[in-house]
C-alpha positions as CSV (number, residue, x, y, z in Angstrom):
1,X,-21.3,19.5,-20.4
2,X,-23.3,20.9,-23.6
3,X,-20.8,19.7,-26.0
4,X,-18.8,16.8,-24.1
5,X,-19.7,13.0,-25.3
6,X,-21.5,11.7,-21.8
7,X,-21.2,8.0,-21.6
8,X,-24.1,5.8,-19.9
9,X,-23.4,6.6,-16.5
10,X,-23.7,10.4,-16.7
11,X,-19.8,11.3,-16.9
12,X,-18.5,13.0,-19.9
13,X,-15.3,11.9,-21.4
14,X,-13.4,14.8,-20.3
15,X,-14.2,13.1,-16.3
16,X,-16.9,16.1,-15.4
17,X,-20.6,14.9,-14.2
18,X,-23.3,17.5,-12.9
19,X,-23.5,17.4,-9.3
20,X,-27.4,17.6,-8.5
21,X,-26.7,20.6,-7.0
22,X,-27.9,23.3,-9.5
23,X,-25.9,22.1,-12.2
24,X,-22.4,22.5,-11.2
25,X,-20.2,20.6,-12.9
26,X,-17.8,18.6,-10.3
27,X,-14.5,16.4,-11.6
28,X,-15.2,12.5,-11.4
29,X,-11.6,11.8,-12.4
30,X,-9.3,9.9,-9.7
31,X,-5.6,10.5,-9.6
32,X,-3.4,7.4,-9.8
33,X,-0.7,8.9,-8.5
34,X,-2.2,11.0,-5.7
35,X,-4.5,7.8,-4.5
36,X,-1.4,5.7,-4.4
37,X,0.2,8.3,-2.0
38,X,-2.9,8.7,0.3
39,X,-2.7,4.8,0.0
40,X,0.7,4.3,0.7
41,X,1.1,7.1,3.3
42,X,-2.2,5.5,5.6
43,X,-0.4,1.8,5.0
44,X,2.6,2.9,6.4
45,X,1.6,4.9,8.7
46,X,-0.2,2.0,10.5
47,X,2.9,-0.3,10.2
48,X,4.5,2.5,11.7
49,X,2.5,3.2,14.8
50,X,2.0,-0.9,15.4
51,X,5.4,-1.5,15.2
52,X,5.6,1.5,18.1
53,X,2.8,0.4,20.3
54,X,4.4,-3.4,20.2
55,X,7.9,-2.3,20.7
56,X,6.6,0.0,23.8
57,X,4.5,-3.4,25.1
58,X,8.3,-5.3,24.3
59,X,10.3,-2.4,26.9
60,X,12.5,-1.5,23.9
61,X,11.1,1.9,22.1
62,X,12.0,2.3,18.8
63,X,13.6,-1.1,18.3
64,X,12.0,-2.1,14.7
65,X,13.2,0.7,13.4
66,X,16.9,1.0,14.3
67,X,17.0,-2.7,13.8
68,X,16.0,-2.3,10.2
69,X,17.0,1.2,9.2
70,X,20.6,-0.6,10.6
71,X,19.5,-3.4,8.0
72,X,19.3,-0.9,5.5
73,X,22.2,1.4,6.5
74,X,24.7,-1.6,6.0
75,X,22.8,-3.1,2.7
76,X,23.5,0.9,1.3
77,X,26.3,2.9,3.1
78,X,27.9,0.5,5.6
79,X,28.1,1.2,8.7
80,X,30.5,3.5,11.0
81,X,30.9,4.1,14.5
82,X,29.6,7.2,14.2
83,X,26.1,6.2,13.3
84,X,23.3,6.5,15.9
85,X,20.3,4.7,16.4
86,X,18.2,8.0,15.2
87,X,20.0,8.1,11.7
88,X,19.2,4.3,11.6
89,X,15.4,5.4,12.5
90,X,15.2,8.0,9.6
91,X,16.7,5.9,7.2
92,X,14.4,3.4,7.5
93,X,11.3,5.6,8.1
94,X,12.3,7.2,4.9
95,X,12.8,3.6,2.8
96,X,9.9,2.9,4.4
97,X,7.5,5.5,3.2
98,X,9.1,6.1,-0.3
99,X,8.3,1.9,-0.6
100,X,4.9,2.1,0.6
101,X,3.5,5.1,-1.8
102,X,5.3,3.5,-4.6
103,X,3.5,0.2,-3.6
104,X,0.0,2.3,-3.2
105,X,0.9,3.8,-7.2
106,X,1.1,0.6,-8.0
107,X,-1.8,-0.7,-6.1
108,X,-4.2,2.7,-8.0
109,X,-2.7,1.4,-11.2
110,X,-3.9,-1.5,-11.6
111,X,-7.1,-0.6,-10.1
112,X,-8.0,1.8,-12.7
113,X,-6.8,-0.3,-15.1
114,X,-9.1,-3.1,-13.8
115,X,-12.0,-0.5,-14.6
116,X,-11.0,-1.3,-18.1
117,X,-10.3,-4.7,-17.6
118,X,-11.8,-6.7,-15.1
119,X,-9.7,-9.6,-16.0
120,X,-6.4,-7.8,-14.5
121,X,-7.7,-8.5,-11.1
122,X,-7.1,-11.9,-10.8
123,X,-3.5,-11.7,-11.9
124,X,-3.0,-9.0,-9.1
125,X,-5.2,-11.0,-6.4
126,X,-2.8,-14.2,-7.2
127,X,0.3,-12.1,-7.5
128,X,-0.7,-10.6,-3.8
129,X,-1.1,-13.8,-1.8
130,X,2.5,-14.6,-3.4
131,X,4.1,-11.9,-2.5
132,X,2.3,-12.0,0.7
133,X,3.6,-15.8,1.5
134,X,6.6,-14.9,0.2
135,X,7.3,-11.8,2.4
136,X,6.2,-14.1,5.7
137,X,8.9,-16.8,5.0
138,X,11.5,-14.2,4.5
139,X,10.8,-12.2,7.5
140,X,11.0,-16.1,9.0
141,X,14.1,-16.5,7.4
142,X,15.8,-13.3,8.5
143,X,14.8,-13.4,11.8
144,X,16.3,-16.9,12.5
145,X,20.1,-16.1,11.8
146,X,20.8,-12.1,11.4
147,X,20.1,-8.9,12.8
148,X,16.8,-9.1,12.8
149,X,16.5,-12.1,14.8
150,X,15.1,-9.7,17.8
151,X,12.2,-8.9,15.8
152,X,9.0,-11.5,15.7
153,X,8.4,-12.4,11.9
154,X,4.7,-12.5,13.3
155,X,4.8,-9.2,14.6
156,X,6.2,-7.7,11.3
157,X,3.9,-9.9,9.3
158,X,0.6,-8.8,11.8
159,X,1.7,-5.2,10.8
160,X,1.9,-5.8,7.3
161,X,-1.6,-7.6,7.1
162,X,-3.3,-4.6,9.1
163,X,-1.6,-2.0,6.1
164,X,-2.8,-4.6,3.3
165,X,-6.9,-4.3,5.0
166,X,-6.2,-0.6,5.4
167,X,-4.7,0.2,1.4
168,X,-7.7,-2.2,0.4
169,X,-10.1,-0.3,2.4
170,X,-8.9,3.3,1.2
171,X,-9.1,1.7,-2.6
172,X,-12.1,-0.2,-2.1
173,X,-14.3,3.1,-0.6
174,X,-12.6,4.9,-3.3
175,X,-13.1,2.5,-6.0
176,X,-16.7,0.3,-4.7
177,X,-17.1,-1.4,-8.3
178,X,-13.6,-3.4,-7.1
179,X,-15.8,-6.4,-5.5
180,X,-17.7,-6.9,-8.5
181,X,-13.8,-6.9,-11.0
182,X,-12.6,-9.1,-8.7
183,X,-15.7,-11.6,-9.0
184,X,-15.7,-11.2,-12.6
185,X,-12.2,-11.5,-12.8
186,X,-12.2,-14.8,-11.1
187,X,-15.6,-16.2,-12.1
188,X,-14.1,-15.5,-15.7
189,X,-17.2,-13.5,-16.5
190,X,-15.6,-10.8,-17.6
191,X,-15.0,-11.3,-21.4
């Protein structure tokens, strides 16, 4: 770090900071893109096993998947005789995962960008507890007159609140100064 500008907190502008360690320079740098993955991947993977353990409890294996992978077999390709309940599983656990890490990258994006501007957290804590109402009365919706009727909008919801406390938990180790933007941000003390 001899000819790197180091800001206040001991990081140089190219993201390096000495380690304590003898001197070895270590990278302080977080990837969007690779947080929003880790994110997205843990967040779906705990939909994935709750929706499991409660469909095991239910007696019907697998059901939340084929019941929505069917959802989203018909919505894309239509459906055939052919089709089986395990390509209605992979299409959905596919969807499912792609949606999750892109919801993660967008979750790291505004996060770092929050580091900049505490302000932006507001915005994203009032544009999460809309999408998050708004998702529980559609799951409401759908399950009273399609398909998806079998499924508990509850159970689905439950599912999606423990993936929400688990993506804020993996940003918020990652990312500690978050409770401070987001009391900033909504104190308006962050000008």
């Amino acid at each position: 770090m001899a000819d790197a500008q180091v800001r206040s907190d001991g990081i140089a502008r190219d993201g390096t900071a000495r380690d304590g360690r003898g001197g070895r320079e270590i990278a302080r740098e977080h990837n969007v893109v690779r947080e929003g993955i880790v994110a997205g991947v843990l967040s779906a993977t705990v939909i994935a096993v709750w929706l499991f353990v409660v469909d095991m409890i239910a007696g019907h294996p697998f059901l939340t998947p084929t019941v929505l992978g069917r959802g989203l077999y018909s919505l894309f390709g239509g459906l055939r005789p052919s089709d089986t309940p395990g390509m209605y599983i992979a299409v959905y656990t596919i969807f499912h995962y792609v949606a999750f890490c892109v919801i993660g990258i967008i979750v790291a994006t505004i996060i770092h960008g929050a580091r900049r501007t505490p302000g932006l957290m507001a915005g994203f804590v009032i544009v999460f507890v809309a999408f998050e109402l708004g998702f529980y009365g559609l799951a409401a919706a759908l399950s009273i007159n399609t398909q998806l009727q079998a499924l508990a909008w509850y159970q689905i919801g439950a599912a999606n609140l423990v993936a929400t406390l688990v993506m804020g938990w993996y940003m918020w180790t990652r990312h500690p100064e978050v409770g401070a933007n987001i009391r900033s941000a909504l104190e308006g003390t962050d000008a």
